[in-house]
C-alpha positions in Angstrom: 113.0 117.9 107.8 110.6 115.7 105.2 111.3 114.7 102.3 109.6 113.0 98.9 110.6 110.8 96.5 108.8 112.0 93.1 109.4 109.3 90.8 108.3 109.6 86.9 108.1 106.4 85.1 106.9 105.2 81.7 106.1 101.4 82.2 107.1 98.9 79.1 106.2 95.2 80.4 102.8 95.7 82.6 103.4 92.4 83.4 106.7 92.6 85.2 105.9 96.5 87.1 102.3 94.1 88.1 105.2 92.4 90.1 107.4 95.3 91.3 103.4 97.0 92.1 102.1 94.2 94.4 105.2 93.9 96.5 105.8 98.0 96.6 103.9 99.1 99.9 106.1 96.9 102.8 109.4 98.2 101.5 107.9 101.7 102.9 107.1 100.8 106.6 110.8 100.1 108.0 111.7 103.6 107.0 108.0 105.5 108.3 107.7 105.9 104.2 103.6 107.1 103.4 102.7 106.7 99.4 100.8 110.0 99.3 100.4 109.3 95.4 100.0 107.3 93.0 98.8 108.7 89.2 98.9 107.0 85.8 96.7 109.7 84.5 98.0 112.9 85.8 97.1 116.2 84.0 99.8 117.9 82.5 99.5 121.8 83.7 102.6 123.3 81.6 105.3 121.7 79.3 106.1 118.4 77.7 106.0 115.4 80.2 107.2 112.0 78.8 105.8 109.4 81.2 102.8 108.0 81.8 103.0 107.5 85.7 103.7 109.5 88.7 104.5 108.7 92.6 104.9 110.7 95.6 106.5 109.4 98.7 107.2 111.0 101.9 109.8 109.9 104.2 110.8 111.8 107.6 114.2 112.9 106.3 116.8 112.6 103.3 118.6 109.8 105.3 115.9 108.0 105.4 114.5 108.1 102.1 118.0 106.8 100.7 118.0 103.9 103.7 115.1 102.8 101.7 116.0 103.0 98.1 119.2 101.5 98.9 118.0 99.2 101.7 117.6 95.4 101.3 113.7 95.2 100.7 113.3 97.6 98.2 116.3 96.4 96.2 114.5 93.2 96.4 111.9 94.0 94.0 114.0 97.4 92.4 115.1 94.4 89.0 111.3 94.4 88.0 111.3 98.4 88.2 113.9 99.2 86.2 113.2 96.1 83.7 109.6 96.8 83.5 109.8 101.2 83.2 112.1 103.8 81.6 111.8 106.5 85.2 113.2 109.2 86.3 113.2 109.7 90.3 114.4 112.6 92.6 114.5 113.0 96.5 114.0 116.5 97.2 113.5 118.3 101.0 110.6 119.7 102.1 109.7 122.8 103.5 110.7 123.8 107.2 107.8 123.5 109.4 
């Protein structure tokens, strides 16, 4: 079954999530990871919403989803992440079918 990585983050040094940005997209392709989106201006539809960014990955399964936030290239740029933002991030199923 898919599943998505939503992460919510409010960025502090531009410079340093610049970094963590440019190097972001080849930590996907060892685990069939798509970015289906990307939004530092998102409209807020209902409630209070802290950040300034969103992101929406898809990965083919929980398993892999965790093989890459845990895996060797993305914890190879993950130090400028959590320098540069305050985020929150979940990994949540998808639907069946």
């Amino acid at each position: 079954m898919a599943a998505y990585v939503i992460a919510q983050l409010t960025v502090h040094d531009r410079e340093r999530y610049g970094r963590y940005a440019a190097a972001f997209l080849p930590t996907l392709a060892p685990y069939d990871g798509r970015l289906l989106a990307a939004d530092e201006a998102p409209e807020l539809l209902e409630g209070d919403w802290p950040h300034q960014k969103v992101v929406l990955i898809a990965f083919p399964d929980k398993a892999q989803a965790r093989a890459w936030a845990e895996g060797p290239e993305y914890q190879a740029i993950a130090g400028d992440r959590l320098a540069a933002t305050t985020t929150t991030a979940l990994i949540v199923d998808g639907m069946p079918g």
